[in-house]
BALUM-847351 format. One record per residue (C-alpha): residue number from 1; x, y, z. Coordinates in pm, whole numbers, plus 32768, in hexadecimal, padded with zeros to 4 digits. Layout:
! BALUM-847351
r n:NUM X:X Y:Y Z:Z
...
This chain:
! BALUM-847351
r n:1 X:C05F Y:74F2 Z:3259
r n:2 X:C04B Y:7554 Z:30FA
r n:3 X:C16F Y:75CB Z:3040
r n:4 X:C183 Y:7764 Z:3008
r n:5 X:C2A2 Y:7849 Z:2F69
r n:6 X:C2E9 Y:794B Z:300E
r n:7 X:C2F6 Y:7AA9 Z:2F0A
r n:8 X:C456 Y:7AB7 Z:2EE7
r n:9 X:C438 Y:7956 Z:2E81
r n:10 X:C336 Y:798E Z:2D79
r n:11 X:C3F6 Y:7AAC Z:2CF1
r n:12 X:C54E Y:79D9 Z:2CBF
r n:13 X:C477 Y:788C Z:2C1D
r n:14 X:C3D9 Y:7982 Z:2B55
r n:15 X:C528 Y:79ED Z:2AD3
r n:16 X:C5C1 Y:78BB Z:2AC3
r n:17 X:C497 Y:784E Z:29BF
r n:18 X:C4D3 Y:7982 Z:28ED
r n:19 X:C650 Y:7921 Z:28E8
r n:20 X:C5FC Y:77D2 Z:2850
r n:21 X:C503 Y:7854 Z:276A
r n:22 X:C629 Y:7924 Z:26E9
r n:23 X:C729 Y:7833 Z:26E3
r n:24 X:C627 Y:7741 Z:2626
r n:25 X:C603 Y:784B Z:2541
r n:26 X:C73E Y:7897 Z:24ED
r n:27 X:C787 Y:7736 Z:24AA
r n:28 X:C65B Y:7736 Z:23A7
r n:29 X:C6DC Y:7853 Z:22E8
r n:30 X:C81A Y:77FB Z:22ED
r n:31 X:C87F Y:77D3 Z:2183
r n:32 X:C7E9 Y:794A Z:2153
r n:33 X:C8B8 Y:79D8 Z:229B
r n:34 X:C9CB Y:7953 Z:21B5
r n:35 X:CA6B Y:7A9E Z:2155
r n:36 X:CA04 Y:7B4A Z:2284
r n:37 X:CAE2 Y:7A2E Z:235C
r n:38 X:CC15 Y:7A7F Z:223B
r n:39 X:CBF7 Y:7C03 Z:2246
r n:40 X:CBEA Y:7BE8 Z:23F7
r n:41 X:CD35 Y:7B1D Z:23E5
r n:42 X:CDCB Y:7BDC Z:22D7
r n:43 X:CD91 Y:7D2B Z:2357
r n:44 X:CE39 Y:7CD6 Z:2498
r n:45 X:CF6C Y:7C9F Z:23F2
r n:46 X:CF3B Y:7DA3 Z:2303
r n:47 X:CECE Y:7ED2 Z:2452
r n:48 X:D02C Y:7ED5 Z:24B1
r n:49 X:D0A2 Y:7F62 Z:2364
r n:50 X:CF97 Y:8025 Z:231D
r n:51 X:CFC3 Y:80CA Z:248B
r n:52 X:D13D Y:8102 Z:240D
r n:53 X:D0AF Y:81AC Z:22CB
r n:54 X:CFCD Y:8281 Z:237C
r n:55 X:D08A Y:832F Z:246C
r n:56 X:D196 Y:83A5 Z:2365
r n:57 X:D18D Y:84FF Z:22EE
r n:58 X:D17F Y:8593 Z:21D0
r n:59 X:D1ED Y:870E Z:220B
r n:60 X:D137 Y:8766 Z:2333
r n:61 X:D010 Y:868B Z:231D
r n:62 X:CFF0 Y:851A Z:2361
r n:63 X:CF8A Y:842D Z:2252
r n:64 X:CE2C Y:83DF Z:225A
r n:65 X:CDAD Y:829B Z:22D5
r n:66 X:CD18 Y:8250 Z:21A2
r n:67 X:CE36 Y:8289 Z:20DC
r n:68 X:CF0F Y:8164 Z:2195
r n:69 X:CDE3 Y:8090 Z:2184
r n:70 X:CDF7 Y:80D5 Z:2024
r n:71 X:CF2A Y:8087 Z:1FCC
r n:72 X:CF22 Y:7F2A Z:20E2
r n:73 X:CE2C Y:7EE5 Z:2011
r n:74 X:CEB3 Y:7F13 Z:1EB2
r n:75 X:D016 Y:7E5A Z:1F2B
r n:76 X:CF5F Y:7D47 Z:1F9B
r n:77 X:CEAE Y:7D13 Z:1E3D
r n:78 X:CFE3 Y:7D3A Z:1D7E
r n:79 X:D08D Y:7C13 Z:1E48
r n:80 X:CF61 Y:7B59 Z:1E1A
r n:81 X:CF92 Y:7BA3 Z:1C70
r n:82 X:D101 Y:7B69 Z:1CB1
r n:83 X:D0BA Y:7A1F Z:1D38
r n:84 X:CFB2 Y:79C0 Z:1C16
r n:85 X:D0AC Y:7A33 Z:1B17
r n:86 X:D1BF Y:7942 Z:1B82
r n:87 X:D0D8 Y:7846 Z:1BCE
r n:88 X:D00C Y:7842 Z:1A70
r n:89 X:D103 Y:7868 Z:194A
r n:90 X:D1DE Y:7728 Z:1A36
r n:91 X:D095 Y:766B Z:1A09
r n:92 X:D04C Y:769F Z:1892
r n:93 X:D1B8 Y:765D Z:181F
r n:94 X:D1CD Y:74F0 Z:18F6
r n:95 X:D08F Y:748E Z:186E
r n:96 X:D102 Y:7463 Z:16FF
r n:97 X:D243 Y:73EC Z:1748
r n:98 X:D1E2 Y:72DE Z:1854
r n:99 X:D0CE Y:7275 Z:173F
r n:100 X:D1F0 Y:724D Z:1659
r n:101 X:D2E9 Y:71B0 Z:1739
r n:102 X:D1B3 Y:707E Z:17C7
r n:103 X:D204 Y:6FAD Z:16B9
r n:104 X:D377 Y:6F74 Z:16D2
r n:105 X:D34A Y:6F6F Z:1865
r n:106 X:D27F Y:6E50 Z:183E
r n:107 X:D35F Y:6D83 Z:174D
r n:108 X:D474 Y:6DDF Z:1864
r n:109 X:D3CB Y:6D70 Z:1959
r n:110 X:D320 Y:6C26 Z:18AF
r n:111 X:D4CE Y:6BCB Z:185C
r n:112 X:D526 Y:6BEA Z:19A7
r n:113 X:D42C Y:6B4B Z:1A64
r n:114 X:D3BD Y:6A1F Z:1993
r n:115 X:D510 Y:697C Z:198D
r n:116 X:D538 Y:6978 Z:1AFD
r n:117 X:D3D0 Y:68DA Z:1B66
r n:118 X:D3F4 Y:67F4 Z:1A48
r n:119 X:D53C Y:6767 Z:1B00
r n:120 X:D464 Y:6745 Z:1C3A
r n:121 X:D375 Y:667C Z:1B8B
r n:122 X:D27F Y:67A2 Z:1B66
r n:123 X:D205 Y:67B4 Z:1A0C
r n:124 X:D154 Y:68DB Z:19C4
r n:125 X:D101 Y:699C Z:18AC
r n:126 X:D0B2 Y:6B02 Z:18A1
r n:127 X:CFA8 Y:6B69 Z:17C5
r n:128 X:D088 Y:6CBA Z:174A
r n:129 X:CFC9 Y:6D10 Z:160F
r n:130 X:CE6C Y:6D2C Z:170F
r n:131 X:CF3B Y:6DDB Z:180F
r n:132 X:CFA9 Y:6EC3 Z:16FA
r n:133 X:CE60 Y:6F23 Z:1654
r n:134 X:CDD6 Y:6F77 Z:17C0
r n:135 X:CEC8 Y:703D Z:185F
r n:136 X:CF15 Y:7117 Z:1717
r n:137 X:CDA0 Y:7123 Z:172B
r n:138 X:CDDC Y:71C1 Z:1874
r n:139 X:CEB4 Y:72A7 Z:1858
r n:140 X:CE52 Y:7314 Z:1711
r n:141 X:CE7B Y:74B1 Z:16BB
r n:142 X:CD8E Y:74F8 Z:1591
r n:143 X:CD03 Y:7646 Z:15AD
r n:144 X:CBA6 Y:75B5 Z:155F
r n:145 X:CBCC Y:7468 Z:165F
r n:146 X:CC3A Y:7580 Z:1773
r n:147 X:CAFC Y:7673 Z:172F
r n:148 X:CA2A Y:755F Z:16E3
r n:149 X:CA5A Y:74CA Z:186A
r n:150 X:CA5B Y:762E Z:18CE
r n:151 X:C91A Y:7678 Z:1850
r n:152 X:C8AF Y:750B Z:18CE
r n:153 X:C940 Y:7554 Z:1A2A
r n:154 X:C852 Y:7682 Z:1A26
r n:155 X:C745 Y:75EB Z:19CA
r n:156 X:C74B Y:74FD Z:1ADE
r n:157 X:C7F9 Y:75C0 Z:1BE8
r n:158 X:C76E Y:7739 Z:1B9C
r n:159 X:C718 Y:7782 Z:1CD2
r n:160 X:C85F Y:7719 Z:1D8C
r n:161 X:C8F9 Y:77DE Z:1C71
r n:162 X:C84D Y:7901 Z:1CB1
r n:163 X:C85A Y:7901 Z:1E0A
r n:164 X:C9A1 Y:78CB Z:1E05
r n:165 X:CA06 Y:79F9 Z:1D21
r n:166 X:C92A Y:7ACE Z:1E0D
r n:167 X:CA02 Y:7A7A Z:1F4E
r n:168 X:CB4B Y:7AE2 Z:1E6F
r n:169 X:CA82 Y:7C0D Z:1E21
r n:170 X:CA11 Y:7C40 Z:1F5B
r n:171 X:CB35 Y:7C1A Z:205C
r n:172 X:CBC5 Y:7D67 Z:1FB0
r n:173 X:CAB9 Y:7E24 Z:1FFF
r n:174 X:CA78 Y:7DAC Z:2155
r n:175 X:CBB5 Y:7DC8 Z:21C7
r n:176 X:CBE7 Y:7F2C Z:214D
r n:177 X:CA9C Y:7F87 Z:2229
r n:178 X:CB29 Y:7EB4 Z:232E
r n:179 X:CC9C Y:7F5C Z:231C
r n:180 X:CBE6 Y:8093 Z:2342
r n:181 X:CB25 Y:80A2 Z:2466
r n:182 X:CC21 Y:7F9F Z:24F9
r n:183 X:CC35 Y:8031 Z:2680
r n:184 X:CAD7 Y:808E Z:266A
r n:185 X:CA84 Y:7F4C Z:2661
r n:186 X:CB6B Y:7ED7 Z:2756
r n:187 X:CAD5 Y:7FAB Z:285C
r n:188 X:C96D Y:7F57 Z:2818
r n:189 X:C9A6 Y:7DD3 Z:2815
r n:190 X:CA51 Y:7E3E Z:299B
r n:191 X:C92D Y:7EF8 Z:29F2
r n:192 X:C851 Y:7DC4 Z:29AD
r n:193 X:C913 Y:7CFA Z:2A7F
r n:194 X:C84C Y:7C95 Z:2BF4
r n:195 X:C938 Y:7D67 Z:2CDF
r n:196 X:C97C Y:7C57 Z:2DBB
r n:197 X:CA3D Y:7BA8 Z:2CB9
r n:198 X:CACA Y:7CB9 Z:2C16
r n:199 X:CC13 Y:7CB0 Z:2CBD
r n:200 X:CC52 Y:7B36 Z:2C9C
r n:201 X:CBDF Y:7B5E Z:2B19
r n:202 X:CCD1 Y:7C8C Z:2B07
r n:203 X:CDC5 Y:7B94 Z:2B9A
r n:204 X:CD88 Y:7AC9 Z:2A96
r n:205 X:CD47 Y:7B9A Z:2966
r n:206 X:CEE1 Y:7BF9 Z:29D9
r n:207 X:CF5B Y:7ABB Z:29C2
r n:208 X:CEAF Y:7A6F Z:285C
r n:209 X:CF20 Y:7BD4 Z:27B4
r n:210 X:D0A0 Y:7B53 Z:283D
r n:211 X:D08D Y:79E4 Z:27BD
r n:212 X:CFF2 Y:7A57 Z:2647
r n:213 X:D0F0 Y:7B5A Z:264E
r n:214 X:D20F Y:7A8E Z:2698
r n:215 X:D163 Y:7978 Z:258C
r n:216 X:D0E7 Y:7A68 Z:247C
r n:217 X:D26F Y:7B0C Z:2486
r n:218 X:D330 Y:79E5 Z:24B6
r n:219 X:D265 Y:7931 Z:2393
r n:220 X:D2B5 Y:7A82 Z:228F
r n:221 X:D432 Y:7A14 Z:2309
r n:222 X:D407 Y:78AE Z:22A3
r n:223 X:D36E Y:790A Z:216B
r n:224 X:D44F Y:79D6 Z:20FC
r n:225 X:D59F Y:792F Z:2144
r n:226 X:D4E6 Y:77F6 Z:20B2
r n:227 X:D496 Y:785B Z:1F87
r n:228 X:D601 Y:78F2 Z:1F3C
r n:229 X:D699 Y:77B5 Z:1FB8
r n:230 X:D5D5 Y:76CA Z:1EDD
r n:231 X:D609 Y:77D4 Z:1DA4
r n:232 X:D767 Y:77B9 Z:1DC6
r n:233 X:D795 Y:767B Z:1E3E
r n:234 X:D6CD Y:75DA Z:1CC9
r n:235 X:D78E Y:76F0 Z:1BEF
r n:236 X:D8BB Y:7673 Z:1C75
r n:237 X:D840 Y:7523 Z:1C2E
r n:238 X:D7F0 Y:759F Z:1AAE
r n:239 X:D69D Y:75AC Z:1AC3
r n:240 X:D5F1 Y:7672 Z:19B5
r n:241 X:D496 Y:76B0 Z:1A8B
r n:242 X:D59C Y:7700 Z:1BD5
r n:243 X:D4E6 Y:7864 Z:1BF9
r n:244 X:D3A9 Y:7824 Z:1BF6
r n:245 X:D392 Y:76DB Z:1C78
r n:246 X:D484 Y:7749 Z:1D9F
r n:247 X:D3C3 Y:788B Z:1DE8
r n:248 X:D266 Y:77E2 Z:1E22
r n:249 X:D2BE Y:768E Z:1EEA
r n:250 X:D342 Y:778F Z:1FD3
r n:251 X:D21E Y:7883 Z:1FD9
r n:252 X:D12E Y:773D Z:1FE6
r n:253 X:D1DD Y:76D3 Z:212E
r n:254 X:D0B3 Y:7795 Z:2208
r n:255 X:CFF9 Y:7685 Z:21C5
r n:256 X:D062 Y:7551 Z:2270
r n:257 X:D0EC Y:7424 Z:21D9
r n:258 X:CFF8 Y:74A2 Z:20AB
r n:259 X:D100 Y:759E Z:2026
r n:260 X:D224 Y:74C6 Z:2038
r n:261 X:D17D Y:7394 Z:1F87
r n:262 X:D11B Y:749D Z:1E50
r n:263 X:D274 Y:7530 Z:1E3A
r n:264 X:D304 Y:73F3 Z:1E3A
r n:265 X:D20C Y:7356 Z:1D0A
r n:266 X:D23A Y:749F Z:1C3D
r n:267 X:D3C9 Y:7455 Z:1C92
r n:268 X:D395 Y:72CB Z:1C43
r n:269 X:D2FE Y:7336 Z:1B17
r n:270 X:D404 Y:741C Z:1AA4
r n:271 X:D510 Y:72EB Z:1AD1
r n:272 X:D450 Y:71D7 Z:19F8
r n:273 X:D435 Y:7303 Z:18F0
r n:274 X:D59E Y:738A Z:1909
r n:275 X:D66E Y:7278 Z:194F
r n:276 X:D6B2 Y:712B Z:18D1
r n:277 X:D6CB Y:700E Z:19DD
r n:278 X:D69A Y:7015 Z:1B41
r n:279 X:D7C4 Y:7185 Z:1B71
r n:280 X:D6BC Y:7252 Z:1B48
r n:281 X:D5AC Y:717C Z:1C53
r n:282 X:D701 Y:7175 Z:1D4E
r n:283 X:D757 Y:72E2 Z:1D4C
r n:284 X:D5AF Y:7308 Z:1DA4
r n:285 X:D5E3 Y:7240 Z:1EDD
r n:286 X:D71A Y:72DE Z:1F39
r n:287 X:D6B5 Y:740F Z:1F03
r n:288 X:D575 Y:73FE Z:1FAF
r n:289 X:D5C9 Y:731D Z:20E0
r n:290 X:D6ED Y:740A Z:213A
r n:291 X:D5D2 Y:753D Z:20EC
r n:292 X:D4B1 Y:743F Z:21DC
r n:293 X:D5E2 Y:7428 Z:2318
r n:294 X:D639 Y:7578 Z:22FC
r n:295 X:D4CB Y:7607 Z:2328
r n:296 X:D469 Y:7521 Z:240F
r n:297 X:D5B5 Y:7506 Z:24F7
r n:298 X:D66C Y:766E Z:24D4
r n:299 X:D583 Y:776F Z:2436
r n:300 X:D429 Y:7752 Z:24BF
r n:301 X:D4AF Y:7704 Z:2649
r n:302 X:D577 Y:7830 Z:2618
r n:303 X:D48F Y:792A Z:2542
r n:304 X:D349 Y:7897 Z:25A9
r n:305 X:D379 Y:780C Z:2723
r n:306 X:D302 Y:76D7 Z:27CB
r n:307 X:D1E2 Y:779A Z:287D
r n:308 X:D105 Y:777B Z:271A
r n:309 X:D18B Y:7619 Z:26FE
r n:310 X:D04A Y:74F9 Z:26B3
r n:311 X:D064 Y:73C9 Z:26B6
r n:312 X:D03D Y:7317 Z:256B
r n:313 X:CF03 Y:7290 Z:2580
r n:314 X:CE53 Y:73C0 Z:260C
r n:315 X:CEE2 Y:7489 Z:24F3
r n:316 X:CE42 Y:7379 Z:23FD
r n:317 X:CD2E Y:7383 Z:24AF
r n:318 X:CD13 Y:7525 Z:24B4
r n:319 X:CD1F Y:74E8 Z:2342
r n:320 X:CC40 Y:73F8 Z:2309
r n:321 X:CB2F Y:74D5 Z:23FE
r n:322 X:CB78 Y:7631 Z:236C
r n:323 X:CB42 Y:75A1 Z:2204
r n:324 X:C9F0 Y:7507 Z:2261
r n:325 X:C977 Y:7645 Z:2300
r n:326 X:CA24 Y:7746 Z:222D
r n:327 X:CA92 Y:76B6 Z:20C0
r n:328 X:CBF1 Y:76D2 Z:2057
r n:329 X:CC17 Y:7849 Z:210D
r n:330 X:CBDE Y:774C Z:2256
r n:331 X:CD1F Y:7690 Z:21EC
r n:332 X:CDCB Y:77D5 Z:21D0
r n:333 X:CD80 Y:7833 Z:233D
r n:334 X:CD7C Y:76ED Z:23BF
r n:335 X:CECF Y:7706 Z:2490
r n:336 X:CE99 Y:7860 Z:2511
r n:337 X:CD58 Y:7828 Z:257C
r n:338 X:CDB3 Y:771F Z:2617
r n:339 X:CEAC Y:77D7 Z:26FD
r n:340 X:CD89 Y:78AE Z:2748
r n:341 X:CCCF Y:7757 Z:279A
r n:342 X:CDFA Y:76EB Z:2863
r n:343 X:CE17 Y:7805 Z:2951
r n:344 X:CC9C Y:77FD Z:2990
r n:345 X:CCC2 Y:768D Z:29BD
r n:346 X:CDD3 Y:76A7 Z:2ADC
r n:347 X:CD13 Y:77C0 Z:2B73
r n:348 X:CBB3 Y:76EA Z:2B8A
r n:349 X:CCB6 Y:75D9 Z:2C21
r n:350 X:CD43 Y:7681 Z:2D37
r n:351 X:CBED Y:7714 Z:2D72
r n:352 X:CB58 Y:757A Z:2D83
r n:353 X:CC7A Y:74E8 Z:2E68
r n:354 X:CC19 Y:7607 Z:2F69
r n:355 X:CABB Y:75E5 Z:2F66
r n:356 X:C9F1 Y:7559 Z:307C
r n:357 X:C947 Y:7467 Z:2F58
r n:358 X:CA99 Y:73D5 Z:2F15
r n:359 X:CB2B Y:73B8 Z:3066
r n:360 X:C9F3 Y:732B Z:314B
């Protein structure tokens, strides 16, 4: 007897081809849905406020919808300056001074470790005058060095460049358009759902919107109170670079393990050019192993919740993934997507363990 579909059959492989198509697709443009995946995720946090904004009045009229776009917008971009102002002038003044301070470092470090493997029979000798040349060569901050390997870097990497500039140009824009007509589409992404599913998506569609909210919030919490704890904690500790330093390893602690690690070299840093010894190097791992327990044992439990807790290597793996498919935006969004991922994930589960496929 041969084998025959019956219509309704034909219909749902015919759909389920399409869907792969898409997905397929999706995953070849990926690096080009780029600002279109940051401006989605972004204006779900930003909605909220720009909901808020909207239904204030102003006399007897409402403000406009565009207006609280508007000014969503226009706050975001100033934190975003904000950020590259602290982050910038930090850079340019630990440049010169670690490229100063190399030298010395090295005849430290040559007195203190050749005496103790030449008692254990070790002789070794490093080459310090090499070691020297290269790393000053490194780190060197001559106006013409720094344009000349910018205009290098361009040369070979223009199109990364460029296309990277156009994703910071373009996630404004999209995401004002998107803030905009933000229900609208809502409802006609609900309307395209097959109506059989649409409760159980609704179901689930519930249970994402209360996880990112609960994550997005809690995370703005962490931030926050991180970034004034590590402020004060390395002004107390007399650290000249205690603001700025202090105020981005606790911004940077979105990104997992990522943030942390670049706080704590910018705060290494400051200590080798500050202090002399090891006080400087010891008040860095105080500070930042009491900073390390406190996220990860009292502040993101409590702000963030166990519900949005990963485990450690599927959050290295979500940010090894997103950055493949979506550049350094992917790395961004790597943990929240990955909630979205995760509640999918248990869904598609609990879906297989009942199914007659699984259980016959």
């Amino acid at each position: 007897m041969p084998f025959s579909l019956s219509e309704e059959q034909k219909q749902n492989l015919v759909w389920l081809i399409v869907g792969f198509l898409l997905l397929a697709l999706l995953i070849a443009l990926g690096p080009m849905l780029s600002p279109f995946v940051a401006a989605g995720i972004i204006g779900y946090a930003l909605n909220p406020g720009v909901d808020w904004i909207a239904s204030r009045r102003l006399g007897p009229v409402r403000v406009p919808r565009f207006v609280a776009v508007t000014i969503m917008v226009l706050l975001l971009i100033l934190a975003g300056l904000a950020l590259v102002l602290i982050v910038v002038p930090l850079v340019l003044r630990q440049i010169p001074l670690l490229q100063a301070q190399v030298p010395p470092l090295l005849d430290k470090l040559n007195a203190f470790v050749s005496p103790r493997l030449h008692q254990l029979g070790i002789d070794v000798r490093l080459d310090l005058a090499g070691i020297k040349s290269l790393l000053t060569q490194q780190i060197s901050t001559s106006s013409d060095e720094v344009w000349t390997s910018v205009l290098a870097s361009a040369k070979v990497g223009g199109t990364a460049l460029l296309t990277w500039l156009a994703n910071l140009l373009f996630v404004p824009m999209v995401l004002f358009y998107l803030l905009q007509d933000w229900h609208q589409f809502i409802k006609r992404m609900q309307i395209l759902i097959p109506r059989r599913w649409a409760g159980r998506i609704n179901t689930m569609a519930a249970e994402v919107d209360g996880l990112l909210g609960q994550y997005l919030r809690g995370q703005l919490l962490v931030m926050l109170v991180l970034a004034v704890y590590y402020s004060v904690a390395l002004t107390a500790a007399g650290f000249d670079s205690a603001l700025p330093v202090g105020v981005l390893t606790g911004l940077l602690v979105f990104i997992p393990y990522v943030g942390f690690g670049l706080g704590l070299v910018l705060a290494i840093l400051a200590a080798i050019l500050q202090f002399d010894g090891a006080i400087g190097l010891l008040w860095v791992a105080l500070i930042y192993g009491v900073g390390q327990v406190l996220e990860s044992f009292i502040l993101t439990p409590k702000l963030v919740g166990e519900r949005i807790g990963l485990h450690p290597l599927v959050v290295i793996f979500a940010l090894l993934a997103f950055g493949q498919l979506f550049g350094f935006v992917g790395v961004l969004l790597a943990l929240p997507a990955s909630a979205i991922v995760s509640v999918i994930a248990l869904h598609v589960r609990r879906e297989y363990l009942a199914s007659n496929f699984y259980n016959r």
